[in-house]
NUNU-45232 format. One record per atom (N, C-alpha, C): residue in one letter; x, y, z. Coordinates in steps of 0.001 Angstrom, whole numbers, plus 500000, padded with zeros to 6 digits. Layout:
<nodes>
aXYZ;...
</nodes>
This chain:
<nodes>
x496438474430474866;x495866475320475887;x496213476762475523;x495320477671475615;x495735479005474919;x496777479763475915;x497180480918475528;x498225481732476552;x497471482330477518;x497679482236479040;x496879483342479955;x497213484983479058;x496010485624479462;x496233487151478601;x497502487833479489;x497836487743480978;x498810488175481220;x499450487424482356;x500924487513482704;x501389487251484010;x501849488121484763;x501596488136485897;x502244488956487323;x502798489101488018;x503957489405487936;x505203489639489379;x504701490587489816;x504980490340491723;x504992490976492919;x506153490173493916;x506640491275494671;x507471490992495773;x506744489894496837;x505858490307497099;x504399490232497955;x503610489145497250;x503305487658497361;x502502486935496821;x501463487112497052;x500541486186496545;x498883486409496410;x498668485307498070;x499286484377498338;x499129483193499586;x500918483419500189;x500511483332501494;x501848482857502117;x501612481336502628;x502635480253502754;x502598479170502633;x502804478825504333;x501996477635505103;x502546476957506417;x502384475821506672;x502956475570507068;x503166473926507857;x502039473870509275;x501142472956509317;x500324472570510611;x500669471498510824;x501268470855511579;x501668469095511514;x502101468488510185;x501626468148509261;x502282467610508004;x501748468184507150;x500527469124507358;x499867469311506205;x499995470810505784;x500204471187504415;x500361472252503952;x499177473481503820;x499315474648504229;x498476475368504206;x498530476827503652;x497587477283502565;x497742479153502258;x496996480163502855;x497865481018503310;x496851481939504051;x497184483131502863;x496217483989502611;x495985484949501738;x496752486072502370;x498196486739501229;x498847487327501799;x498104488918501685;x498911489851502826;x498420491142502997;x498627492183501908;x498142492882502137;x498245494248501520;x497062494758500078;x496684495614499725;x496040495917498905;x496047495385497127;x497421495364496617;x497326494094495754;x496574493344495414;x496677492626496553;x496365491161496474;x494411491100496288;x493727491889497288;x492861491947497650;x492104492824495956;x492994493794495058;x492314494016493772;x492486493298492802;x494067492593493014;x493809491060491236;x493473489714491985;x493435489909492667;x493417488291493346;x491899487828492633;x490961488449492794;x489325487995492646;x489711488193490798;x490276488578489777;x490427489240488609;x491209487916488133;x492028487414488523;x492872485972487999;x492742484313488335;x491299484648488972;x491073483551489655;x490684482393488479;x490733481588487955;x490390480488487135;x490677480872485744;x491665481859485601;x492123482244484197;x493697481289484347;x494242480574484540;x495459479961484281;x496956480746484544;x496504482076484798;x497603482919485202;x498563482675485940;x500258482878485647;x501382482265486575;x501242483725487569;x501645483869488862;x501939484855489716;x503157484554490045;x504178485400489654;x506189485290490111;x505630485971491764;x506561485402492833;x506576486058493966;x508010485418494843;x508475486395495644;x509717485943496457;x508807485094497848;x509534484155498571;x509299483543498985;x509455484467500653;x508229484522501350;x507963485125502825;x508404484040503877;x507527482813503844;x507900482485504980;x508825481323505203;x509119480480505737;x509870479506505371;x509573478142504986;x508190478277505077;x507740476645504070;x507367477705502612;x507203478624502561;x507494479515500943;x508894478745500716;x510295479133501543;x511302478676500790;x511658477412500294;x510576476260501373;x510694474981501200;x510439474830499326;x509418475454499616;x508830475123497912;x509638475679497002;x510179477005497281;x510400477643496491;x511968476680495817;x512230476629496967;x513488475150496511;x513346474065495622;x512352473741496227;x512152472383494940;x511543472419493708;x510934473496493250;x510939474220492663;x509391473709492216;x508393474527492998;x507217473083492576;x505989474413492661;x505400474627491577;x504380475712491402;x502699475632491873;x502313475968493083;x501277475890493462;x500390476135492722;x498954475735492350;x497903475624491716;x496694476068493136;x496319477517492759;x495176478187493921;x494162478945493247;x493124478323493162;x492029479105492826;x491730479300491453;x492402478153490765;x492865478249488954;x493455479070488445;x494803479760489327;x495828480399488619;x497198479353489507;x498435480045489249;x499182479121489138;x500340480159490168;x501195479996491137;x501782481007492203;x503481480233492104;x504231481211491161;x505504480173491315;x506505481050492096;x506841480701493542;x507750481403494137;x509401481047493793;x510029482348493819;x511642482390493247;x512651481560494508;x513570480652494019;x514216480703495360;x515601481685495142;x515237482734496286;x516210484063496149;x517438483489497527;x518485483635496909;x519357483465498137;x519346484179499580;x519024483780500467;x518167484741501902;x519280485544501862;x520292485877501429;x521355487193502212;x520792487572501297;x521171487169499927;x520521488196498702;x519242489456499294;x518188487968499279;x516916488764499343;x517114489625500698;x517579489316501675;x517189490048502684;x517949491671502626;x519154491970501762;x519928492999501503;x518869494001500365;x517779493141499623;x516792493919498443;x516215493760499351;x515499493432499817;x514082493990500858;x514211494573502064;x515295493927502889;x515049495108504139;x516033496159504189;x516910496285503153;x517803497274502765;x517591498349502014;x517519497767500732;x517124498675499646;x515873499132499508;x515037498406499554;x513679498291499182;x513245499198500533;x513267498763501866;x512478499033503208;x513413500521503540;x514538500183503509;x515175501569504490;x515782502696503195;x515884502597501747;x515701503502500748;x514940503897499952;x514420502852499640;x513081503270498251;x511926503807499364;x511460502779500258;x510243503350500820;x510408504910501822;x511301505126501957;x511794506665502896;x511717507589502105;x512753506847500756;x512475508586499471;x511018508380499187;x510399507549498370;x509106507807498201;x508044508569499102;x508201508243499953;x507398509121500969;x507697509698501886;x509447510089501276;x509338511422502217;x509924511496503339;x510365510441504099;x510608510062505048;x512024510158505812;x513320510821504811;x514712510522505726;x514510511813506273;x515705511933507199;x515411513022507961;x517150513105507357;x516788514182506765;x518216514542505894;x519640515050506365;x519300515858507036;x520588515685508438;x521756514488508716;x521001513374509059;x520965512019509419;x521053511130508306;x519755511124507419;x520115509532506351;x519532510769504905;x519668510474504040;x520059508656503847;x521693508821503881;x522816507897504097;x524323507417503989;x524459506189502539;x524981506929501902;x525380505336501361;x527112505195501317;x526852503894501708;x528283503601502108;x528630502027501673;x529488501438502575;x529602499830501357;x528241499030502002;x527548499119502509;x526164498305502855;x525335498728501803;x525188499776501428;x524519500281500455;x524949499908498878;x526052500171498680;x526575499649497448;x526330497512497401;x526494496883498114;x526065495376498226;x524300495657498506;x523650496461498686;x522447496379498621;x521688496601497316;x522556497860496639;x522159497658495348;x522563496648494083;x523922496341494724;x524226494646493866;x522893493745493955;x522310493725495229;x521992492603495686;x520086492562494825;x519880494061494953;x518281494245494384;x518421494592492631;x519695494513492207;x520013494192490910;x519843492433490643;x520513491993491299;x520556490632491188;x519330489715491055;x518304490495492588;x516993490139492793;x516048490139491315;x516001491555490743;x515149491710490148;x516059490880488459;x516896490981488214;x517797489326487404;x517019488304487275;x516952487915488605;x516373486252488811;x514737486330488759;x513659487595488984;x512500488063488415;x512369487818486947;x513681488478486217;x513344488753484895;x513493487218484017;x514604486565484993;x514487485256483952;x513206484367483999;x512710484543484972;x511408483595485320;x510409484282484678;x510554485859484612;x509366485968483372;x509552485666482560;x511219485683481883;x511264484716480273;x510755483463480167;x510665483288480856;x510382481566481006;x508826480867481042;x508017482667481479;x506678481797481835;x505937482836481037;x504575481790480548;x503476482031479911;x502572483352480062;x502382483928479067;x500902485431479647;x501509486303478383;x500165487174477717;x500418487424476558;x501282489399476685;x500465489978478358;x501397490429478729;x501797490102480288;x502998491412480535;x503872491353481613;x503168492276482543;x502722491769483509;x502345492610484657;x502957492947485986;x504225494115486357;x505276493893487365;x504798494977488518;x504894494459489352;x504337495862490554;x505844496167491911;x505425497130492070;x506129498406492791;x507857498261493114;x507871498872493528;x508896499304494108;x510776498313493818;x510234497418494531;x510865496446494433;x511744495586493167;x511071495974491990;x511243495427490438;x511066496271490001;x511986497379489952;x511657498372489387;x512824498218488168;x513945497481488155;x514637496830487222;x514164495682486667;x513340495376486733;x512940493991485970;x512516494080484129;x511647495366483543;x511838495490482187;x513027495484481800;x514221495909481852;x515466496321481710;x515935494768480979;x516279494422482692;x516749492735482844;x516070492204481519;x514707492170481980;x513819491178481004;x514290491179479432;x514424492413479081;x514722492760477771;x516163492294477615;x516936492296478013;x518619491842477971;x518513490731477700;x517728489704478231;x518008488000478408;x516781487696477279;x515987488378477129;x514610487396475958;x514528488920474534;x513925488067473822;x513925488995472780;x512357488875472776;x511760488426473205;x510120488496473475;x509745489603473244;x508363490709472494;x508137491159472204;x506846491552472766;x506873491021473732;x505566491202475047;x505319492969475708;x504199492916475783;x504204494566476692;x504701494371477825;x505197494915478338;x505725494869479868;x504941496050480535;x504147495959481516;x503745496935482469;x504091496912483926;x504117498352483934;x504561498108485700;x503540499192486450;x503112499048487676;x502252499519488479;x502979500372489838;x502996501488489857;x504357501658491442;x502617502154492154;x502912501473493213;x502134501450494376;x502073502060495847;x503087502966495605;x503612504239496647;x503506505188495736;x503822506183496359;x503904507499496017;x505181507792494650;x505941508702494324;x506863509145493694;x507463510633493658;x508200510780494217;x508900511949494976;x509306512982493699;x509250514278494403;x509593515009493755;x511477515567493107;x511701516274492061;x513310515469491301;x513889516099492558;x513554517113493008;x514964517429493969;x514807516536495468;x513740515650495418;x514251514309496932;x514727513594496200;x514701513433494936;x515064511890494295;x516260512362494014;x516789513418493963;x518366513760493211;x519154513447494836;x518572513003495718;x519437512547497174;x520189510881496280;x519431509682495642;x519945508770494965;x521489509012494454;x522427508370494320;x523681508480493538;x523151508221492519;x524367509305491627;x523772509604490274;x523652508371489501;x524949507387489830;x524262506011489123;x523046505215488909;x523117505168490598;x521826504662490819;x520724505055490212;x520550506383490077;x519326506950489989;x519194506946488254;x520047507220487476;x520414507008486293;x519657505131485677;x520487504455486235;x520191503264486428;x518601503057486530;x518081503389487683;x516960502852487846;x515817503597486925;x516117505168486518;x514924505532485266;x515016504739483906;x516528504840483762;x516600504072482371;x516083502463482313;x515671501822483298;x515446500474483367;x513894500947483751;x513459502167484134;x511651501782484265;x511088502338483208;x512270503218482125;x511843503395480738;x511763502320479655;x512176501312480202;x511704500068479394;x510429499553479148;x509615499862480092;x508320499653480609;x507650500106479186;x506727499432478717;x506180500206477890;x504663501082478513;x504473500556479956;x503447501518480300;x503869501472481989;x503753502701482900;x504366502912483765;x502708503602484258;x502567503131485536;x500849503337485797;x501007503831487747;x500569504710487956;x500325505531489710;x498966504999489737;x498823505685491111;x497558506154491713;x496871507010491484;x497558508158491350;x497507509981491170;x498149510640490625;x497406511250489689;x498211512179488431;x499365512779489090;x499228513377490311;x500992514129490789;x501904512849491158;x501831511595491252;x502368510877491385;x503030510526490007;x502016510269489015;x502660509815487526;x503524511602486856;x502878512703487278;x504118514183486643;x505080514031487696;x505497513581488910;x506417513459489511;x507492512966488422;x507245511422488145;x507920510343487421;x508433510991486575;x507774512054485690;x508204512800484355;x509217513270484766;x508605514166485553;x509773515246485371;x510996514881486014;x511280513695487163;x512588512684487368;x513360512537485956;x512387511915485006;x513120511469483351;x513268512681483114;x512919513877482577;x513610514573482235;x514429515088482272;x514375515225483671;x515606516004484519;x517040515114484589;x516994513958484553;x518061512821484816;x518579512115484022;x517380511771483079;x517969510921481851;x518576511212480633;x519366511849480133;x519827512667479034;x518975511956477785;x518897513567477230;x518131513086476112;x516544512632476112;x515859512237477348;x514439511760477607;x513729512892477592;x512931512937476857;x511158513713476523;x509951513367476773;x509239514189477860;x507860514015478670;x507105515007477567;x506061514283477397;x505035514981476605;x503468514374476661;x502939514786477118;x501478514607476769;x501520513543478542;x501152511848477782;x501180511295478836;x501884509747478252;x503156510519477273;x504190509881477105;x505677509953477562;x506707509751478275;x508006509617478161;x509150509049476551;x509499509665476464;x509966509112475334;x511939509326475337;x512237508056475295;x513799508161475310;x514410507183474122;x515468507451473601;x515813506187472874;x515068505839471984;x514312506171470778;x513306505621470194;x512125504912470866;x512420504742472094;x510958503666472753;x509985504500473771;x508491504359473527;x507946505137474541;x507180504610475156;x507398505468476242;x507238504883477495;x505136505505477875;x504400505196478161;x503061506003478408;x503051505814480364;x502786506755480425;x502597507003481648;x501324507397481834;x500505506938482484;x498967506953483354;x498482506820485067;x498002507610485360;x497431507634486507;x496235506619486509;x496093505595487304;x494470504652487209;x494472504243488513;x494122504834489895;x494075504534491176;x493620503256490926;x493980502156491984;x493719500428492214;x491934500685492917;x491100500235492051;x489441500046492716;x489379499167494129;x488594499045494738;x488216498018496013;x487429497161494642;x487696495678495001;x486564494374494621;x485416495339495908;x484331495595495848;x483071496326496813;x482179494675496832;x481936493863495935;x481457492504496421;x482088491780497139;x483318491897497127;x483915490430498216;x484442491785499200;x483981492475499503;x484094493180500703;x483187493426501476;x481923493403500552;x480453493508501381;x480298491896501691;x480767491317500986;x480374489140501290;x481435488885502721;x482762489719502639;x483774489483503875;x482891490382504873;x482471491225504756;x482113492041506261;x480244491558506485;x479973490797506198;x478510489977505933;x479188488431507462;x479898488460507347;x480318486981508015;x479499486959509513;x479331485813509839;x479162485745511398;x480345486181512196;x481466485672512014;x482627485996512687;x482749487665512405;x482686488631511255;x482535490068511782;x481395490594512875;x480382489878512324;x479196490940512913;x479375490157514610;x480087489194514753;x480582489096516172;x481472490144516354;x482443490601516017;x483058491938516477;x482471492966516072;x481337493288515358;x480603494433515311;x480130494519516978;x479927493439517436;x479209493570518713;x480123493504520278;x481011493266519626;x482090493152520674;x482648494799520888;x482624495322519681;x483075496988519750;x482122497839520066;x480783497536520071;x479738498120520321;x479670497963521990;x479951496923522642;x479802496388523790;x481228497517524248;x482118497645523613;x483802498058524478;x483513499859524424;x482577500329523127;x482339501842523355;x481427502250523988;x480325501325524423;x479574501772526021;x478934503111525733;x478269503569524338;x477507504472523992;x478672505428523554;x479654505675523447;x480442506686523227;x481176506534521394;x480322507829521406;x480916507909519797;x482303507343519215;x482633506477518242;x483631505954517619;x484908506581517281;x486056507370517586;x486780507298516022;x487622506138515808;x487966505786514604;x488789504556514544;x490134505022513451;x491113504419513658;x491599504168512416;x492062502919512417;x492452502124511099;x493177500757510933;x494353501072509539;x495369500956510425;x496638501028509784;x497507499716510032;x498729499801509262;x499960499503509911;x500387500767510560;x501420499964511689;x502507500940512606;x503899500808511494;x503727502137510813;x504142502592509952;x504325503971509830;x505584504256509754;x505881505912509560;x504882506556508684;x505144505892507553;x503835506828506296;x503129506782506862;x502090506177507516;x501034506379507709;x500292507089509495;x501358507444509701;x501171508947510648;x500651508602511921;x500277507137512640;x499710507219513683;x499411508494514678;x501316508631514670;x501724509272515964;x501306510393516439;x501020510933515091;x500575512752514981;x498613512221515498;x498742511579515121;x496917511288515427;x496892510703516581;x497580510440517431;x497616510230518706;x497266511385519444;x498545512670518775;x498722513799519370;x497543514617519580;x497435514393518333;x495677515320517310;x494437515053518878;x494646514040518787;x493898513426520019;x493730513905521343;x494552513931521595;x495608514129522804;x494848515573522962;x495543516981522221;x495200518183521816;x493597518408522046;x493081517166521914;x491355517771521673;x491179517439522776;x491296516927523349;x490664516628524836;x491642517213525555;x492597518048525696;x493332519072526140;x492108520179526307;x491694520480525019;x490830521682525066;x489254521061525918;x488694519950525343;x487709519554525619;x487942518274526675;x487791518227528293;x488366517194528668;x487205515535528825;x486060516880528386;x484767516167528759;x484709515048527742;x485138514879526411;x485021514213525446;x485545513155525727;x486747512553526925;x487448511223527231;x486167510764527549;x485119511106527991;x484206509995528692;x483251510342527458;x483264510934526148;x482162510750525378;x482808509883524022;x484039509835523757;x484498509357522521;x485472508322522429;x485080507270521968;x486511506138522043;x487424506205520965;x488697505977520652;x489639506404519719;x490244505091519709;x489711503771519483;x489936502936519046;x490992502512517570;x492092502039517919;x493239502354516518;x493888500828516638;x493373500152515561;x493602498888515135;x494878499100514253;x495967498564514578;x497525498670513979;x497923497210513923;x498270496960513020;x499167495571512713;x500800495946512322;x501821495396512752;x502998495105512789;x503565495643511090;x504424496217511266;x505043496923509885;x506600497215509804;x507382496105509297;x509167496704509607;x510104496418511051;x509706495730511678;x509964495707512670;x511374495111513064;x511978494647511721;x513820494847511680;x514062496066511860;x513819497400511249;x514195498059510991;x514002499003512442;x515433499605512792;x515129500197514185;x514137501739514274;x514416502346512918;x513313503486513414;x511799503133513526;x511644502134512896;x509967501424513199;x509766501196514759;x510835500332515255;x511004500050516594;x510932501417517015;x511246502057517187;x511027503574518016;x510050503688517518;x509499503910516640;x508047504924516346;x507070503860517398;x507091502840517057;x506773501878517978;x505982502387519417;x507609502328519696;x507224502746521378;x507151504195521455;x507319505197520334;x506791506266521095;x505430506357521115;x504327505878519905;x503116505387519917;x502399504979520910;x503214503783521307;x502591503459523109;x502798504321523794;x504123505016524082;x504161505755525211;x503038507150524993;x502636507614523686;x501598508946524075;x500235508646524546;x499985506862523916;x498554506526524248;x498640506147525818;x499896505465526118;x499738505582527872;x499978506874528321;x500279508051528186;x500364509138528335;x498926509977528634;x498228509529527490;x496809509964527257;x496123509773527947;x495854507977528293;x495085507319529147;x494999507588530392;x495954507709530906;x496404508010532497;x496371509742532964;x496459510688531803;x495575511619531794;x494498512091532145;x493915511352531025;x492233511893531050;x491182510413531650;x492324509363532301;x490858508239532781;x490192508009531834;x489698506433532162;x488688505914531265;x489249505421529768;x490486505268530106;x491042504728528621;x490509505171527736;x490618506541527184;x490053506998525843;x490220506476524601;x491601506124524639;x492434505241523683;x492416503700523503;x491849502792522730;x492209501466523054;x493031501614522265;x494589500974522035;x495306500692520695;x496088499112521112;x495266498438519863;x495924497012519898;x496638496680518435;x497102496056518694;x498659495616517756;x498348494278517150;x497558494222516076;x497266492707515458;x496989492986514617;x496621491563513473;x496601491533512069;x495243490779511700;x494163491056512202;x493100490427512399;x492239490960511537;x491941490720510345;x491195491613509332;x489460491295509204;x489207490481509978;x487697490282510268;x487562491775511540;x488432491465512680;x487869492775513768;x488116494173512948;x488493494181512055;x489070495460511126;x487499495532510653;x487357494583509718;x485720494798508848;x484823494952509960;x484819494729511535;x483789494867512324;x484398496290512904;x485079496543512802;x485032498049513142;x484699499163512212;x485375498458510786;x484625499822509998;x483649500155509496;x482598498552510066;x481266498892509854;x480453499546510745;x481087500294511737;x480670501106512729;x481221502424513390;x482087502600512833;x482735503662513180;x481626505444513126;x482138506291513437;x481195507977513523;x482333508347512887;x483815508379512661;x485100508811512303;x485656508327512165;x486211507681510780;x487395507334510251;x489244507969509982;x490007507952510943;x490805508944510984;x492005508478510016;x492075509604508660;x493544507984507860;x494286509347507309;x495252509609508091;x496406511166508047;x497733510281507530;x497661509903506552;x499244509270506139;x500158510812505634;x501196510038505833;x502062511734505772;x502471512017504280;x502873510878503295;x502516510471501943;x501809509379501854;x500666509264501111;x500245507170500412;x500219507335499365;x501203506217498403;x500142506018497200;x498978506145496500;x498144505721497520;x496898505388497698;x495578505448498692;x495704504265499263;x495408504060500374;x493858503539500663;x493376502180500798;x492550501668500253;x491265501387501540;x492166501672502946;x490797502260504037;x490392502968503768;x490167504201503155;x489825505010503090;x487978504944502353;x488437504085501523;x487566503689500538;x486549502356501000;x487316501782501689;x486464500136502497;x485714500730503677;x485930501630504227;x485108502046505313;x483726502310504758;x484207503550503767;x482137503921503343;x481741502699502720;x482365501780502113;x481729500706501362;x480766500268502432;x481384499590503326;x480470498801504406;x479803499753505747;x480757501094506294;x480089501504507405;x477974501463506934;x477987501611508675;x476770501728508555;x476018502531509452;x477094503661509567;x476290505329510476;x476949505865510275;x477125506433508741;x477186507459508120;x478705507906508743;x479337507386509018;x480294507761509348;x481244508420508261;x482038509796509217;x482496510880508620;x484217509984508103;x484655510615507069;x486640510298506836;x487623511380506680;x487920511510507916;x489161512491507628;x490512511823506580;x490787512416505681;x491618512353505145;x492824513280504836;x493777512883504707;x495407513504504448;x495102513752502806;x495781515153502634;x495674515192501561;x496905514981500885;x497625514197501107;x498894513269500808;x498859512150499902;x497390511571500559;x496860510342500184;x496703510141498596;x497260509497498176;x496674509390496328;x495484508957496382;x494411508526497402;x492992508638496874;x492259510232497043;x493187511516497553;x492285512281498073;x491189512722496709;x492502513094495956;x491761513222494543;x490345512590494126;x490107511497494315;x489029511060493895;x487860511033494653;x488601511363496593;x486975511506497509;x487089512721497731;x487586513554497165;x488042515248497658;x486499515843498271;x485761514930497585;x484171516010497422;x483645515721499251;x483727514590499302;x483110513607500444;x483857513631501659;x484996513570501991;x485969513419503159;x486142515352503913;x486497514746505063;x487063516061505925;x488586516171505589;x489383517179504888;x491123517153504590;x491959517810505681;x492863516905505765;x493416516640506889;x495250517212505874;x495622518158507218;x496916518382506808;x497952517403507778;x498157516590507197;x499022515457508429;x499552515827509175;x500601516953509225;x501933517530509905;x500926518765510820;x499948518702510926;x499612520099511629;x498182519304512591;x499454519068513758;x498505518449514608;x497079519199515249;x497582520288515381;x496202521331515608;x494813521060515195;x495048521530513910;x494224521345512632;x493849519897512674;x494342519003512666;x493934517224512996;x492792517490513710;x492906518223515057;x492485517662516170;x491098518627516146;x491359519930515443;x490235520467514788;x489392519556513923;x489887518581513200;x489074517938512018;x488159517013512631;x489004516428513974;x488567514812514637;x486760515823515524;x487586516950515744;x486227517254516570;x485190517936515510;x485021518287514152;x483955518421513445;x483640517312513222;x484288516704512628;x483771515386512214;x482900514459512927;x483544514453514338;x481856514018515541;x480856514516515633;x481073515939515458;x480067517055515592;x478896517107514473;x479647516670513191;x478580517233512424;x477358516466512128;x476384517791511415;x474837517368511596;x474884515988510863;x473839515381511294;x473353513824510598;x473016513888509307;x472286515099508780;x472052515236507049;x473906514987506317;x474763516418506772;x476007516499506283;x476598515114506706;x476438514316507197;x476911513322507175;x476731511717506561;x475087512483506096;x474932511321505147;x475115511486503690;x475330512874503663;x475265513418501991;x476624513313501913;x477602513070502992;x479094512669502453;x479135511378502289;x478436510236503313;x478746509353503287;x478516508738501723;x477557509473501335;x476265508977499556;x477501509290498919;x478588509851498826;x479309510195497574;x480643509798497853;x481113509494498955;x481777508340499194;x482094506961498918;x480672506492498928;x479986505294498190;x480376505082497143;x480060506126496597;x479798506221495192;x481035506306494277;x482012506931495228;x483211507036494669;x484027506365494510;x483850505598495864;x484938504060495769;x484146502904495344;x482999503156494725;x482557501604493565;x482328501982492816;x483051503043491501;x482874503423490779;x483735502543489628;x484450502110489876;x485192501012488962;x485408499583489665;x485711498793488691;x486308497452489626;x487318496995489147;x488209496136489653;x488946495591489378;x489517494889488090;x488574494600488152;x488234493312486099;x488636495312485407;x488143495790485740;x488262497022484588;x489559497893484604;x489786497868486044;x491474498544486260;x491959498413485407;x492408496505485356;x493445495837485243;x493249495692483495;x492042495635483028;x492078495815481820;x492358496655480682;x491831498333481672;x492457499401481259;x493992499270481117;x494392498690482184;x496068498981482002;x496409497813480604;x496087496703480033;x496533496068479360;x496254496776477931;x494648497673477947;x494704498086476746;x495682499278476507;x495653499986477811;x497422500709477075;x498750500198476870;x498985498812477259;x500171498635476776;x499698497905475516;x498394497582474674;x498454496875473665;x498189498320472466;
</nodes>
């Protein structure tokens, strides 16, 4: 049987695993990932490494027994739960994801103290037991994504003498050297010299991949950024920007369903003639609800008449919710939209809290305003699924934070996240404007987010590490 051309570690599997009475079941796990290689590895023989989510994941992951889905192959790690839970909701959730985007409030965090020092034992260890299972399994290269394994070339190279490309994909943002010089110098030492192993290190957005540089230069003694190479130690490292495409067919075949175009009509029925805005996030710091609450809030301050002309419908699913500053952002979220409501009458605001990705595709095929103000993203892949499928020309405010702004800069309304004013200025052109300007954005919108696919991303990235 020949070698799959590559294999893939993620934190984040492609299926999370459940129990219904006796019988075993995969539900297709979240996040953007999944949704660009998933359709790209399907009947190629490919292994997918992933830590185990739920707890019939750990069942399996115990006995050590490799699921077969869709003709690739999903082998979950069994990570010791203190282990894993000290790398993911420690290291990973309350350090990596805060510096990347920006997020401690420096005063206050980040602390490292002995929780922190056993957290980085512990996401050393994690990404260990990653690297041996890539020694172990088949693909001609190494495909490792974000945050999480960001030690795994390192590892990998210590334990196999394999001669494989190793690539890695970071899928957040990448901070600039003086937030990242908050890291202990070990640490931070540590973790460039182990993602300089990488022989190709791949962003969203070119300021995301010169961020990375100039970290190595600044930190790693002896390391040289040049062109759209890193080079330390005799080995070089290429660094590339290649934003993640939408699959645009299995997004137009998912928002085609009976079960959407039933919530196309269910939202049509709940806005009662009143122009749309929507957004669909997680309740997630990065991604800024709160200020777009405010933004909100602010415009119908000035304009009160608009509660009875505009619904601000904000589809949020659950994000962190160990972690206590999530829990607050939480409820301050509710408390401005009940704030709002009881204001201005007529519930201007619906905001519901679920993970329902069919009422998601039936809303963004209807929306007048797409509102997506993340305060940093990687990426950010609503942005791009809305014009795919809307179908009235609907306008996208965007953050120019976002690592897709770059590529819809031409088409979107730019949104300064932190300047609620200005938001609430954007939310009210954006209803406003004429029906031509709104279709000549929507046309290049289109155009922008199906301009590549997936099969080609992912291929680009293999021909730079070959």
């Amino acid at each position: 049987m020949p070698v799959p051309e590559f294999l893939v570690a993620s934190h984040r599997g492609p299926y999370v695993y459940e129990r219904t009475g006796g019988s075993l079941h995969a539900r297709r796990g979240g996040g953007g990932l999944i949704g660009s290689i998933g359709p790209v590895v399907e009947n190629t023989g490919v292994t997918w490494i992933a830590a185990p989510i739920s707890d019939t994941d750990r069942e399996i992951a115990s006995n050590g027994t490799v699921m077969d889905e869709a003709g690739f192959k999903v082998r979950l790690l069994d990570l010791p739960r203190a282990v894993h839970e000290l790398h993911y909701e420690v290291m990973s959730n309350e350090v990596f994801w805060f510096l990347f985007h920006y997020l401690f409030d420096g005063a206050y965090l980040p602390t490292f103290d002995g929780v922190f020092a056993q957290a980085w034992d512990a996401y050393r260890n994690v990404n260990d037991i990653y690297a041996q299972a890539i020694a172990e399994s088949p693909g001609r290269v190494v495909f490792v994504n974000d945050y999480q394994l960001m030690l795994a070339a390192a590892a990998t190279r210590r334990i196999s003498r394999s001669k494989r490309p190793l690539v890695y994909f970071h899928h957040t943002p990448w901070c600039e050297p003086d937030y990242f010089s908050m890291l202990p110098e070990n640490v931070r030492t540590e973790l460039l010299e182990s993602m300089l192993a990488f022989d190709v290190v791949g962003f969203h957005a070119v300021r995301w991949a010169e961020a990375f540089a100039r970290c190595c230069e600044r930190f790693v003694q002896g390391c040289v950024a040049s062109g759209d190479r890193v080079t330390w130690k005799r080995h070089s490292t290429r660094v590339i920007a290649a934003p993640v495409p939408l699959d645009a067919e299995g997004l137009v075949r998912d928002a085609s369903t009976d079960d959407v175009k039933g919530w196309v009509d269910s939202h049509d029925a709940l806005r009662a003639g009143r122009k749309l805005l929507l957004r669909v996030d997680r309740i997630d710091l990065s991604k800024n609800p709160l200020r777009g609450f405010l933004a909100f809030e602010h415009l119908l301050e000035r304009r009160p008449e608009l509660a009875d002309e505009v619904l601000f419908l904000a589809l949020l699913y659950p994000s962190r919710q160990t972690v206590e500053r999530y829990q607050r952002y939480y409820s301050d979220c509710l408390g401005v939209v009940r704030r709002v409501n009881e204001r201005f009458g007529s519930e201007p605001i619906q905001l519901l809290f679920e993970d329902l990705y069919e009422r998601s595709l039936g809303a963004l095929r209807m929306y007048d305003a797409l509102l997506v103000n993340p305060v940093f993203d990687g990426l950010n892949l609503v942005c791009k699924e809305g014009p795919v499928i809307n179908e009235r020309n609907g306008s996208v405010l965007l953050s120019r934070n976002a690592g897709a702004f770059d590529e819809l800069a031409d088409g979107v309304i730019p949104v300064n996240p932190f300047d609620v004013t200005a938001t609430a200025d954007a939310i009210e052109y954006a209803l406003e404007l004429p029906v031509q300007a709104r279709k000549r954005n929507a046309r290049k919108l289109k155009q922008a987010s199906t301009g590549t696919t997936p099969t080609q991303w992912l291929h680009a990235l293999l021909e730079a590490a070959n």
